[in-house]
TISE-995087 format. One record per residue: residue number from 1; residue in three letters; x, z, y of N, C-alpha, C in turn. Coordinates in nm, 4 decimals. Example, Ala and Ser with C-alpha at 12.3 -4.5 7.8 and 13.67 -1.06 7.14 Angstrom:
BEGIN
1|ALA|1.3190|0.7800|-0.5690|1.2300|0.7800|-0.4500|1.3200|0.7800|-0.3300
2|SER|1.2850|0.7080|-0.2250|1.3670|0.7140|-0.1060|1.2900|0.7870|0.0030
% end
This chain:
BEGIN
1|UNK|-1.0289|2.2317|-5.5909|-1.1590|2.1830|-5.5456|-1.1645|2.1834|-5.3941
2|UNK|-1.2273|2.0821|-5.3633|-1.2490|2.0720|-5.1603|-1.3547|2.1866|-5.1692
3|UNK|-1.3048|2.2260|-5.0578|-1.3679|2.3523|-4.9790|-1.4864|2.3102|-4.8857
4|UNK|-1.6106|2.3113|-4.8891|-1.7103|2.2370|-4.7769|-1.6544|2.2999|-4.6455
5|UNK|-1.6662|2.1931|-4.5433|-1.6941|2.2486|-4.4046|-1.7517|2.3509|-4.3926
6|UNK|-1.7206|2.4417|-4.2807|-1.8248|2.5000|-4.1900|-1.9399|2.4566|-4.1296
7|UNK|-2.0639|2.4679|-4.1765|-2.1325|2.3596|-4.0830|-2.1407|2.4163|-3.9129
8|UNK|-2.1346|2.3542|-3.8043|-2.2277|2.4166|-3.7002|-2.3431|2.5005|-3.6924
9|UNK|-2.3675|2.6104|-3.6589|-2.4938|2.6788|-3.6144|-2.6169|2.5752|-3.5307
10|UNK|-2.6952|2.5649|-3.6013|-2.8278|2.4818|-3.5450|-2.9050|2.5182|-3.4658
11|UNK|-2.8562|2.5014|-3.3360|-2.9126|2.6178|-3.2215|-3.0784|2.4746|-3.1568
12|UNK|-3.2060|2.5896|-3.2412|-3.3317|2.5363|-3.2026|-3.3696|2.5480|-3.0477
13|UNK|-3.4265|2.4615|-3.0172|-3.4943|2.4656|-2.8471|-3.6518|2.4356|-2.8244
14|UNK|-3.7336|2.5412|-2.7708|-3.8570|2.4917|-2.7976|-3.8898|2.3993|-2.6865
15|UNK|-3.9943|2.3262|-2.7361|-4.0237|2.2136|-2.5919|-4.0342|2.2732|-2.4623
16|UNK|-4.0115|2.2027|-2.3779|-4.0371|2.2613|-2.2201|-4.1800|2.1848|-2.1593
17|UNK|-4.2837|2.2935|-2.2117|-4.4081|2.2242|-2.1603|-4.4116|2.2497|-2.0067
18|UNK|-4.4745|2.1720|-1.9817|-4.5742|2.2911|-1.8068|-4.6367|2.3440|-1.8430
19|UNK|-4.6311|2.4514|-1.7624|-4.6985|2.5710|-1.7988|-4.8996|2.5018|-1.7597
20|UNK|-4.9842|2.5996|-1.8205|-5.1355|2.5162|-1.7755|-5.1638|2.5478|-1.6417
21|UNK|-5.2587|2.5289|-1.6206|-5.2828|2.5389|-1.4987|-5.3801|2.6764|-1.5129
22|UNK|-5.3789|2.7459|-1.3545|-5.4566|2.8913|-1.3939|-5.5893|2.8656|-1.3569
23|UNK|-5.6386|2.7925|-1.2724|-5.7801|2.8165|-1.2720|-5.8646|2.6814|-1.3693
24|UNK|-5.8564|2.7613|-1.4637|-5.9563|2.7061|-1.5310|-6.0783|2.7078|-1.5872
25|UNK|-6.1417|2.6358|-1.6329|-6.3059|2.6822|-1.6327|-6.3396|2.7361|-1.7727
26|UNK|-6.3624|2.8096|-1.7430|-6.4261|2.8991|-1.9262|-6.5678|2.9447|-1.8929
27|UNK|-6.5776|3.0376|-2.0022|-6.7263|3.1069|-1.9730|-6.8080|3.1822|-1.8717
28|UNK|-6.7094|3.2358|-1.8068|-6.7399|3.3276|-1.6749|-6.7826|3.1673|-1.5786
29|UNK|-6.7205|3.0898|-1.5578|-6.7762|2.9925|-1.4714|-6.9047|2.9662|-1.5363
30|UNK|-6.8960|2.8965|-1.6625|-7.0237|2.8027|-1.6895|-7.1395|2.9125|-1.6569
31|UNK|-7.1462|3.0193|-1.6710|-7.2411|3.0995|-1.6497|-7.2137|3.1852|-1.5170
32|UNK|-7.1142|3.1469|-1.4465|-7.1706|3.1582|-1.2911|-7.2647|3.0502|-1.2047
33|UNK|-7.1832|2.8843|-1.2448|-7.2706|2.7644|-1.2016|-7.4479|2.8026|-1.2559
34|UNK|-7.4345|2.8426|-1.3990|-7.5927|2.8589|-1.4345|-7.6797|3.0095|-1.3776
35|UNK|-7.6079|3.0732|-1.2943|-7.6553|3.1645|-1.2423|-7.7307|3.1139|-1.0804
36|UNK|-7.6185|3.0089|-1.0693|-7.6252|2.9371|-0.9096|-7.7530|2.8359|-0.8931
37|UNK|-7.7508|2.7887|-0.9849|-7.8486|2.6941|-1.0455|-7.9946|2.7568|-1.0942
38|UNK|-7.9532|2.8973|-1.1273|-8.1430|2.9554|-1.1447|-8.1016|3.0261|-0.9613
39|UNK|-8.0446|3.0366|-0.9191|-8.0524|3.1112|-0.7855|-8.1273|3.0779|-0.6873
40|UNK|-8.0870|2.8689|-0.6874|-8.1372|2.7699|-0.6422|-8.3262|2.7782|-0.6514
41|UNK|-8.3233|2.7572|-0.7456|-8.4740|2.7656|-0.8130|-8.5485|2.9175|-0.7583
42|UNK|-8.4848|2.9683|-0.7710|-8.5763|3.1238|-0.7758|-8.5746|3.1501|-0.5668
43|UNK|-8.4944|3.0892|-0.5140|-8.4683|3.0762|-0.3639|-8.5843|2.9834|-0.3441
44|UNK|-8.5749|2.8677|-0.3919|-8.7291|2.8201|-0.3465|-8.8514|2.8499|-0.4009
45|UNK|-8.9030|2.8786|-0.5385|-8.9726|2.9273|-0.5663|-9.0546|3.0734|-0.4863
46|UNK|-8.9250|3.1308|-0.4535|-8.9803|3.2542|-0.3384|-9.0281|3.2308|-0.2224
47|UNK|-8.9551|3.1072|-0.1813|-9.0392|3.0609|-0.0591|-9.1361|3.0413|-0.0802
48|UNK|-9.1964|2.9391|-0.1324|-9.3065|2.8850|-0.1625|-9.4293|2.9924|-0.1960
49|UNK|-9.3721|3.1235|-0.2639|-9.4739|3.2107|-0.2871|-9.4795|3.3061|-0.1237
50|UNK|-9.3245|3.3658|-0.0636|-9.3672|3.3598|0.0489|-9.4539|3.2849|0.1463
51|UNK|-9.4614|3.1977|0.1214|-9.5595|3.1072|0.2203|-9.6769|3.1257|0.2245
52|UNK|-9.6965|3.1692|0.0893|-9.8396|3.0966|0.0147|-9.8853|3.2127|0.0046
53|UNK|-9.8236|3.3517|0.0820|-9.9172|3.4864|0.0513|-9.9386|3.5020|0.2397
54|UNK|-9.8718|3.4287|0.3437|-9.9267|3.4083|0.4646|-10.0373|3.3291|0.5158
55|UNK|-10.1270|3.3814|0.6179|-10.1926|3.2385|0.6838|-10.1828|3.1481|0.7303
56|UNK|-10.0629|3.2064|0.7703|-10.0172|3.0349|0.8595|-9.9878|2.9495|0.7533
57|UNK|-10.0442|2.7949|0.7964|-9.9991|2.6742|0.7129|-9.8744|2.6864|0.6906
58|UNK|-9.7972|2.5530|0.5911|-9.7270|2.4895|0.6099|-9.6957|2.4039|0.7549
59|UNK|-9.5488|2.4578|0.8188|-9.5455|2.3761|0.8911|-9.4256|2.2035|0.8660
60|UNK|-9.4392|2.1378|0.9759|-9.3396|2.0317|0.9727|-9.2033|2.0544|0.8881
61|UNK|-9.1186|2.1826|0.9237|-9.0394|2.2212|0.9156|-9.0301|2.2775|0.7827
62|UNK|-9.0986|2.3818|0.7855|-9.1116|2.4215|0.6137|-9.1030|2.3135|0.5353
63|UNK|-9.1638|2.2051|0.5226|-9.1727|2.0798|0.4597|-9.0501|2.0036|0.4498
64|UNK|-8.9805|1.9822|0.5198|-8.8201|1.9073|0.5666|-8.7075|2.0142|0.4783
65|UNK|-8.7422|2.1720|0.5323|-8.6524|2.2482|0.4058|-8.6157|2.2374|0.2913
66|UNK|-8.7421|2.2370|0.2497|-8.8009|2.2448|0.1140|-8.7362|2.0934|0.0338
67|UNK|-8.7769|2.0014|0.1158|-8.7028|1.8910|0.0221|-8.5931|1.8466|0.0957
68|UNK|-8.4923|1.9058|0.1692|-8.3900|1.9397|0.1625|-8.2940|2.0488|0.0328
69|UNK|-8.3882|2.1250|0.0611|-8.3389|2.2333|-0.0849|-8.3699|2.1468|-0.1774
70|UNK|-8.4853|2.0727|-0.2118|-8.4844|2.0075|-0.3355|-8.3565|1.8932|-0.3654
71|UNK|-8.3525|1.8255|-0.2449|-8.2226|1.7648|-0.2749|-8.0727|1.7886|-0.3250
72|UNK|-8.0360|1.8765|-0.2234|-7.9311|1.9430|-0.2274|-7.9168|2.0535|-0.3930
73|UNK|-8.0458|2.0835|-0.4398|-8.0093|2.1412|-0.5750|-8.0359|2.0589|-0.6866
74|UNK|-8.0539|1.9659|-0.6393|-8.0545|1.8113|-0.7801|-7.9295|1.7430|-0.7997
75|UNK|-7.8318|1.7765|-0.5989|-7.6948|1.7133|-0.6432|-7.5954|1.8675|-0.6582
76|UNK|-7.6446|1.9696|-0.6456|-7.5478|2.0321|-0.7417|-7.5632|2.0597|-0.8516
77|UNK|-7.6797|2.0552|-0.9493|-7.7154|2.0285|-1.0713|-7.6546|1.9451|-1.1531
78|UNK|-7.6806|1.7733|-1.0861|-7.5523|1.7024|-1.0638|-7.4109|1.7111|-1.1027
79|UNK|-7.3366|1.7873|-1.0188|-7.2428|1.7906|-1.0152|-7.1794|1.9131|-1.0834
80|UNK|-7.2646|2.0421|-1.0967|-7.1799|2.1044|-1.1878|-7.2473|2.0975|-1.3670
81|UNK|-7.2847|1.9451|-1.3582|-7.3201|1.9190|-1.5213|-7.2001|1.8216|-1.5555
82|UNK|-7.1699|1.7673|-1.4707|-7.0417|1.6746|-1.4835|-6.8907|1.7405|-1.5146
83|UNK|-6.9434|1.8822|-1.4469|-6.8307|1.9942|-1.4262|-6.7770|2.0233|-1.5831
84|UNK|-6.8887|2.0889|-1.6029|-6.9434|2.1133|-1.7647|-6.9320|2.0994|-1.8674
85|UNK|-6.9648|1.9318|-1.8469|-6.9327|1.7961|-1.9617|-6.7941|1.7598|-1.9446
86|UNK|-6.7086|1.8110|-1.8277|-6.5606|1.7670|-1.8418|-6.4617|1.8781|-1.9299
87|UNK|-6.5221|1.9765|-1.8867|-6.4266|2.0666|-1.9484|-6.4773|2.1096|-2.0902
88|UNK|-6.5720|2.1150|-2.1225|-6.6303|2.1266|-2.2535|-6.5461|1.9827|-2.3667
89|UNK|-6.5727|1.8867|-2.2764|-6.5120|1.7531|-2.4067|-6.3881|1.8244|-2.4350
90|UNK|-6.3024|1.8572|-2.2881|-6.1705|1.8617|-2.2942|-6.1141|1.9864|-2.3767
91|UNK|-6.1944|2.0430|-2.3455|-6.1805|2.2138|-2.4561|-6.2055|2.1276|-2.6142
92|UNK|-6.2858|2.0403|-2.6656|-6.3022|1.9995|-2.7638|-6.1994|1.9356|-2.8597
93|UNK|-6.1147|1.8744|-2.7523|-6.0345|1.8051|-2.7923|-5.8504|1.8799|-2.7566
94|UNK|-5.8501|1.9876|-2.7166|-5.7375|2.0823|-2.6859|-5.6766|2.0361|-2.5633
95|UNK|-5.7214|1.9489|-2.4760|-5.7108|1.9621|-2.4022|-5.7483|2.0622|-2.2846
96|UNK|-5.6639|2.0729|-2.1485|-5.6928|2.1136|-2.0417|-5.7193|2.0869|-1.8865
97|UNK|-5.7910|2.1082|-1.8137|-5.8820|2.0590|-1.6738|-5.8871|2.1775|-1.6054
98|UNK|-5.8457|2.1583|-1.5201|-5.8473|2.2779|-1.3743|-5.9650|2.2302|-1.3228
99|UNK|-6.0667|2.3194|-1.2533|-6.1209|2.3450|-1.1336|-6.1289|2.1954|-1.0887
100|UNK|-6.0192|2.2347|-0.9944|-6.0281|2.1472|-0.9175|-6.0213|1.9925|-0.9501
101|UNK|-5.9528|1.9622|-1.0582|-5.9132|1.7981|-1.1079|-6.1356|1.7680|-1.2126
102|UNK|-6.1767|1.8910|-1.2187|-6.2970|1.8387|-1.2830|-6.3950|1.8473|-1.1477
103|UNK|-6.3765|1.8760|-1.0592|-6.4662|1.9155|-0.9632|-6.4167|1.7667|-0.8940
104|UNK|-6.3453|1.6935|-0.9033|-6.2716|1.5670|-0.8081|-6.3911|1.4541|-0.9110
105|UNK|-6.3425|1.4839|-1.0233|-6.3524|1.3301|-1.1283|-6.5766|1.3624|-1.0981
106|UNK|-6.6217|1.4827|-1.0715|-6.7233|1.4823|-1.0981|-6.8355|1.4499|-0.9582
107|UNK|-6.7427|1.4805|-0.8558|-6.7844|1.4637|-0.7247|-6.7863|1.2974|-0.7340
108|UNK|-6.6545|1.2120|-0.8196|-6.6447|1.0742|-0.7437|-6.7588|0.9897|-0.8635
109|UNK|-6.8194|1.0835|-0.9685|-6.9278|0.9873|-1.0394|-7.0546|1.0598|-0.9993
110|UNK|-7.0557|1.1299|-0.8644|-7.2238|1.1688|-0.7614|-7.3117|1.0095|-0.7853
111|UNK|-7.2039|0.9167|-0.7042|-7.2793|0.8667|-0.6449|-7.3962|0.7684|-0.7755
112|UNK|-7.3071|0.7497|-0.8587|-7.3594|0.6797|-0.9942|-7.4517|0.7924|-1.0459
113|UNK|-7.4138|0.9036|-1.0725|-7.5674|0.9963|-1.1057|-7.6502|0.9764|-1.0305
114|UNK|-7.6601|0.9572|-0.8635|-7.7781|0.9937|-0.7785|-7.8571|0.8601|-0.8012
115|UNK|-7.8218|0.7428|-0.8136|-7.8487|0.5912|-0.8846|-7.9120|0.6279|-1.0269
116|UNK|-7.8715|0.6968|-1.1262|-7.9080|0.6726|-1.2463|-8.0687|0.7660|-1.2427
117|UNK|-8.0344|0.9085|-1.1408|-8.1398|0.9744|-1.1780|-8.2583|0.9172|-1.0921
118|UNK|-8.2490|0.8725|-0.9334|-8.3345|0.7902|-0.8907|-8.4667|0.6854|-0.9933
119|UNK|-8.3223|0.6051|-1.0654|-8.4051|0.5322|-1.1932|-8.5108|0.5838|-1.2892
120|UNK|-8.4217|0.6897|-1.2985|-8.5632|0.7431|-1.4226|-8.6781|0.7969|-1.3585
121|UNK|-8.6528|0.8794|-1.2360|-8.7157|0.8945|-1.1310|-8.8436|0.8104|-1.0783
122|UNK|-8.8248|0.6921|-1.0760|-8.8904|0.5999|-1.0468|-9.0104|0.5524|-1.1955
123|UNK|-8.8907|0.5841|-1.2678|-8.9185|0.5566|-1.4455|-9.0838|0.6310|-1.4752
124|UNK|-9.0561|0.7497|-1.4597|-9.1684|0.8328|-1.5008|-9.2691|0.8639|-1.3811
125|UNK|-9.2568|0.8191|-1.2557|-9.3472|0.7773|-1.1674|-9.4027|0.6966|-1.1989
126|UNK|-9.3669|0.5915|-1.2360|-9.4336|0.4320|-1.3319|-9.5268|0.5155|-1.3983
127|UNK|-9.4819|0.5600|-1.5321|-9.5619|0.6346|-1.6385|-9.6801|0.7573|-1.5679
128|UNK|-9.6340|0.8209|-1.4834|-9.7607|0.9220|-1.4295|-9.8769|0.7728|-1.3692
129|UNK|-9.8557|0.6666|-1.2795|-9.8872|0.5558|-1.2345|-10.0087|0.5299|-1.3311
130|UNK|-9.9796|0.5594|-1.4536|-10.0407|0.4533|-1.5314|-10.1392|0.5397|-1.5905
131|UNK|-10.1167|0.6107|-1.6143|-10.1919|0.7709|-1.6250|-10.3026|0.7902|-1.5494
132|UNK|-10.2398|0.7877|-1.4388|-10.3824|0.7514|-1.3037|-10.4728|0.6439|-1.3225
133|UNK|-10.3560|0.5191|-1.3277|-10.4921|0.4527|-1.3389|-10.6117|0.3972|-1.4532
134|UNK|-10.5468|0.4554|-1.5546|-10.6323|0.4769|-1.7018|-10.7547|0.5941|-1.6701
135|UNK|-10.7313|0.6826|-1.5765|-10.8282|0.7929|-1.5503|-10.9401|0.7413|-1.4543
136|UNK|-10.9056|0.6856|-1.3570|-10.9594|0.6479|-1.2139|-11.0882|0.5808|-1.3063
137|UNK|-11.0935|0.4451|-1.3630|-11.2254|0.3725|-1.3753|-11.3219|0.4503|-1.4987
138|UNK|-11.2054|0.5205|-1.6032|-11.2762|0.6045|-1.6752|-11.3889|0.7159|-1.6223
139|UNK|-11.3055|0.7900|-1.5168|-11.3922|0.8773|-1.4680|-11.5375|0.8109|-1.3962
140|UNK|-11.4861|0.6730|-1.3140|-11.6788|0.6140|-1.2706|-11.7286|0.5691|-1.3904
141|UNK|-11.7084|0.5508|-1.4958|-11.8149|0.5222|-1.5800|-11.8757|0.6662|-1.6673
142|UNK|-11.7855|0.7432|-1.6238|-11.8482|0.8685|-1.6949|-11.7194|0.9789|-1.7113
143|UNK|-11.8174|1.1144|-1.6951|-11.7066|1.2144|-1.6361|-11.6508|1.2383|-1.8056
144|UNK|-11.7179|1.2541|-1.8868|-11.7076|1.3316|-2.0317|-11.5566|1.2135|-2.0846
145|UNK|-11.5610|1.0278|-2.0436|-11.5172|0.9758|-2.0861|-11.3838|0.9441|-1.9824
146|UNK|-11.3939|0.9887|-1.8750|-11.2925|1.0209|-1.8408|-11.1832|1.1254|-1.8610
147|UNK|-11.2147|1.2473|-1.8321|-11.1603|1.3297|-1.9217|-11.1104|1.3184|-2.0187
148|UNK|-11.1497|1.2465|-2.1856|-11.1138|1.2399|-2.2912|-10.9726|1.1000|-2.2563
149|UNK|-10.9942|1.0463|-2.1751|-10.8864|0.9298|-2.1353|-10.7975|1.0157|-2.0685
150|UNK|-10.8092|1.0444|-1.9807|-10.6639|1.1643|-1.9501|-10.6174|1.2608|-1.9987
151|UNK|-10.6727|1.3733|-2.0889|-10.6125|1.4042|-2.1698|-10.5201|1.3447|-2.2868
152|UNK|-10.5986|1.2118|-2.3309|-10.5179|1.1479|-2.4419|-10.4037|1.0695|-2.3501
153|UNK|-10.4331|1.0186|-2.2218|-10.2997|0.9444|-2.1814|-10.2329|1.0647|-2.1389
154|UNK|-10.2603|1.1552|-2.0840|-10.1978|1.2747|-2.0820|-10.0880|1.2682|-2.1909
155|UNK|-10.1314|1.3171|-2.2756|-10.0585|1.3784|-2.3945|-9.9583|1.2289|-2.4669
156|UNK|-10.0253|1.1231|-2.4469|-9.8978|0.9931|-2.4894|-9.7959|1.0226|-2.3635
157|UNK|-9.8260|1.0582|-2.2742|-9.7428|1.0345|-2.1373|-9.6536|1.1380|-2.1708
158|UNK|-9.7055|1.2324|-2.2035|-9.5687|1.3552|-2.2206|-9.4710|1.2767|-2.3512
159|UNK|-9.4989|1.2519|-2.4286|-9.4833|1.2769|-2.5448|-9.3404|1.1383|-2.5162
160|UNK|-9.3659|1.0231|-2.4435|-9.3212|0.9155|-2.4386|-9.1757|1.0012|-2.3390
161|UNK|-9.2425|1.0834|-2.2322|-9.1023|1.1258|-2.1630|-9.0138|1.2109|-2.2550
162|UNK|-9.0629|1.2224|-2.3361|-8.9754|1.3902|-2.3935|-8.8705|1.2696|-2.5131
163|UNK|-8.9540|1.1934|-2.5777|-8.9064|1.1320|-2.6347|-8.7689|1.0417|-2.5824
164|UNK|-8.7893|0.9931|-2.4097|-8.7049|0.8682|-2.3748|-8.5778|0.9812|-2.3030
165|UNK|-8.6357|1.0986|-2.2515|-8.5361|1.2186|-2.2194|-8.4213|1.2521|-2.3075
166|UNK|-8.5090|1.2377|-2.4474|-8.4053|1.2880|-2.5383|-8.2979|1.1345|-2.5861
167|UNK|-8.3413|1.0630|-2.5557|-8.2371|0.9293|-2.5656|-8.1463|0.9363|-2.4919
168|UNK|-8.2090|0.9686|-2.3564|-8.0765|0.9274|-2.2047|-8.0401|1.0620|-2.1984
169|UNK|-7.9980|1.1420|-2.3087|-7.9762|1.3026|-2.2531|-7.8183|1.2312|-2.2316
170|UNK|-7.7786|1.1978|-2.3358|-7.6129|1.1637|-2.2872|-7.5940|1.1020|-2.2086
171|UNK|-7.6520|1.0303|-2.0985|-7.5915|0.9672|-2.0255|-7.5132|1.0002|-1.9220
172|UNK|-7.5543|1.1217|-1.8509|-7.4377|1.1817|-1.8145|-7.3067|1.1880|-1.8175
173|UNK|-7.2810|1.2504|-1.9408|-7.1861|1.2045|-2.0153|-7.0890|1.1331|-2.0241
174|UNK|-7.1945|0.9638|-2.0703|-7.1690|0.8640|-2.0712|-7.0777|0.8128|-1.9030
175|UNK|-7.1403|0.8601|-1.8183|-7.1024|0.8678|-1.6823|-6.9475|0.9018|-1.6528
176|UNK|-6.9878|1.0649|-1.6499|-6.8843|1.1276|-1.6346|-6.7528|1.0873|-1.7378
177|UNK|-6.7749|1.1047|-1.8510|-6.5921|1.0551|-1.9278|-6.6123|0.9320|-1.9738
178|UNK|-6.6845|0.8742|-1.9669|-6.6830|0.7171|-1.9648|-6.6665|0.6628|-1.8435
179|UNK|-6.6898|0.6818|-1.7409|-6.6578|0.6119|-1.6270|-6.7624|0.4880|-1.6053
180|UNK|-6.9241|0.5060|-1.6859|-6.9971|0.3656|-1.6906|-7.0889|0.3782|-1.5850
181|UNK|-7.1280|0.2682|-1.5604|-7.2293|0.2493|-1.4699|-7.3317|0.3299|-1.5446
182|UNK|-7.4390|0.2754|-1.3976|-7.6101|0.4088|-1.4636|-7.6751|0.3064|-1.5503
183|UNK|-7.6441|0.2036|-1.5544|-7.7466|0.1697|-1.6714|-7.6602|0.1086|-1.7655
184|UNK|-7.5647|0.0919|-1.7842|-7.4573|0.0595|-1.8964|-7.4837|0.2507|-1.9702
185|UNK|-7.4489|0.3189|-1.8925|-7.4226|0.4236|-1.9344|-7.5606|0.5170|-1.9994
186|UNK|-7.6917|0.4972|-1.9540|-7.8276|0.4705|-2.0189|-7.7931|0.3906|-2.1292
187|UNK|-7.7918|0.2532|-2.1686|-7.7722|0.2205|-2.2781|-7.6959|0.2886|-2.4055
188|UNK|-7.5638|0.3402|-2.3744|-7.4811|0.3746|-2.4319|-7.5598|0.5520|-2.4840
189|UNK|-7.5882|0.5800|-2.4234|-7.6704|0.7206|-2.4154|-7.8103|0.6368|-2.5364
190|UNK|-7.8708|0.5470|-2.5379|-7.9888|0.5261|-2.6547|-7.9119|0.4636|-2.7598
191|UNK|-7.7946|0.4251|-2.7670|-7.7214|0.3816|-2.8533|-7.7276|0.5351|-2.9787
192|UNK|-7.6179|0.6128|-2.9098|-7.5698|0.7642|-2.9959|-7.6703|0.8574|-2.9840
193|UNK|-7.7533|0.8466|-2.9418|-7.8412|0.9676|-3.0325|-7.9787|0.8502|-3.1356
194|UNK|-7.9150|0.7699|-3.1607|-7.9844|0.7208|-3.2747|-8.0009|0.7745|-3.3993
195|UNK|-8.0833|0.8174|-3.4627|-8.1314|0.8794|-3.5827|-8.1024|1.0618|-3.5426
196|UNK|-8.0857|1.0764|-3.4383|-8.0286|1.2496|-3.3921|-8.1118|1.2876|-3.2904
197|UNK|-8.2521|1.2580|-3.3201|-8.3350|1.2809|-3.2471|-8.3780|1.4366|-3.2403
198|UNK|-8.4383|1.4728|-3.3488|-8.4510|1.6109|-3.3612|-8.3461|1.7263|-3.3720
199|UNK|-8.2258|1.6610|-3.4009|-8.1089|1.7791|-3.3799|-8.1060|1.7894|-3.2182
200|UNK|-8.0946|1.6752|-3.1569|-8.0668|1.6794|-2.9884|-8.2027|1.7967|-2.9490
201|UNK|-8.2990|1.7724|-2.9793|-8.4468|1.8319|-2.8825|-8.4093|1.9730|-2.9341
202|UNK|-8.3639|2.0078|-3.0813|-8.3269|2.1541|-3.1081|-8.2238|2.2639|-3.0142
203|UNK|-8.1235|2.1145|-3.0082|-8.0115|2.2130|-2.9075|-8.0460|2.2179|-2.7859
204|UNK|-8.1042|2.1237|-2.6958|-8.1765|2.1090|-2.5678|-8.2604|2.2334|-2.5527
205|UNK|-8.3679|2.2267|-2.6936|-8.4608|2.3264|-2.6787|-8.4150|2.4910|-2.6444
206|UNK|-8.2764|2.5063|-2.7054|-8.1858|2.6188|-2.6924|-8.1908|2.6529|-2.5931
207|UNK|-8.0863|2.5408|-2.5758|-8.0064|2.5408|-2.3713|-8.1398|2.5920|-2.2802
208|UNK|-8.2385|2.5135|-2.3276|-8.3389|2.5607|-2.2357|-8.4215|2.7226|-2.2021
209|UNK|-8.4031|2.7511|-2.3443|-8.4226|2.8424|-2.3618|-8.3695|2.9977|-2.2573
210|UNK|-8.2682|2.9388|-2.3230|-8.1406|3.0411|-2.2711|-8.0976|3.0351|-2.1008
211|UNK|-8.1318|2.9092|-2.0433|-8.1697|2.9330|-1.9327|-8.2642|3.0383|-1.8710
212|UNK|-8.4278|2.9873|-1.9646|-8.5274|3.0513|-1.8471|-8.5033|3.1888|-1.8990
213|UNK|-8.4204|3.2430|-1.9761|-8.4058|3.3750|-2.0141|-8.3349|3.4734|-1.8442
214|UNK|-8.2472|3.3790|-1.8564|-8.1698|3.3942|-1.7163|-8.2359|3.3996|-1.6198
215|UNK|-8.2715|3.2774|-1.5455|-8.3856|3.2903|-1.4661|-8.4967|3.4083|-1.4490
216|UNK|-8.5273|3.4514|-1.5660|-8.6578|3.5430|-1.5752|-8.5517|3.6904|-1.5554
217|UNK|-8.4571|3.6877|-1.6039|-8.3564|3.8201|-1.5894|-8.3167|3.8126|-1.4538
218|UNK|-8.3246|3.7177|-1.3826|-8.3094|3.7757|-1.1799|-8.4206|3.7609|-1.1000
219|UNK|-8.5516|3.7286|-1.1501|-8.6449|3.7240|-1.1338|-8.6935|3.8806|-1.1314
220|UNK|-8.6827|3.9544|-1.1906|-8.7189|4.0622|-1.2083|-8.6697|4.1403|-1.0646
% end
């Protein structure tokens, strides 16, 4: 009878990945940015109560700060939500994002957030607009029937933002790993949360939550 060969020894090799990268964003960040972000808030808020327990007015200057700080913490809000939304998809999907490569992709879609939020900006200025002027002729024909007109446009007025908020919550998103414009990327954002209306306002309602928890914990 033939004798089988010897076979060769099957010498295995594991892939030669790159190694990941070390600074990457996990939990200790997302909840340092959200520490930075109530820091923001609770820094002006103190002013404002500093101010407001002195006699002296408001001056020129105080005024120019103030919405300076307001600016400057709307574009890092901005920008470390883009932060956020990059590494979160990418954690979703096993992928990985350094620091720095999500802090690049999120800085270069500023300028399309500061455009998109302007819009809505403008959006719900319209809507307060209209609010006013449903109150204004109500109130000269009568105070009782004015009142009852601003409260009720009141309460459609909220109700219409919370509602169109929870449509364009993704757009961000849509922004950041889509790469879309602000109002392509608005669209695309009322597209997917179609029929996921009340799951979105639940988890929002969370997030929110769990913020002012924070907030109120350095507040103290």
């Amino acid at each position: 009878a033939d004798v089988p060969l010897a076979m060769a020894p099957v010498e295995w090799q594991l892939p030669d990945y790159d190694p990941p990268p070390t600074d990457m964003i996990g939990p200790g960040d997302v909840l340092s940015i959200t520490v930075f972000e109530a820091g923001v808030a609770l820094f002006g808020s103190a002013y404002l109560e500093s101010g407001s327990t002195t006699d002296a007015p408001f001056t020129v200057t105080d005024v120019v700060l103030l919405l300076v700080g307001a600016f400057v913490g709307s574009l890092v809000l901005l920008v470390s939500t883009g932060i956020t939304t990059l590494s979160f998809s990418r954690s979703v999907l096993g992928e990985r994002m350094s620091v720095g490569e999500a802090t690049r992709r999120a800085l270069r879609a500023l300028p399309t957030l500061v455009v998109q939020s302007l819009a809505l900006g403008l959006a719900y200025s319209a809507v307060l607009a209209v609010v006013v002027l449903l109150a204004i002729p109500s109130f000269q024909a009568s105070v009782g029937l004015g009142i009852a007109v601003l409260i009720l446009s009141a309460l459609g007025a909220t109700a219409l933002v919370i509602w169109t908020a929870i449509k364009l919550s993704l757009a961000v998103p849509a922004v950041v790993l889509e790469r879309k414009g602000p109002f392509a990327a608005m669209a695309r954002s009322w597209r997917l949360t179609g029929g996921r209306f009340w799951m979105i306002l639940g988890v929002l309602a969370v997030a929110g939550h769990e913020g002012q928890c924070v907030g109120n914990r350095f507040r103290r």
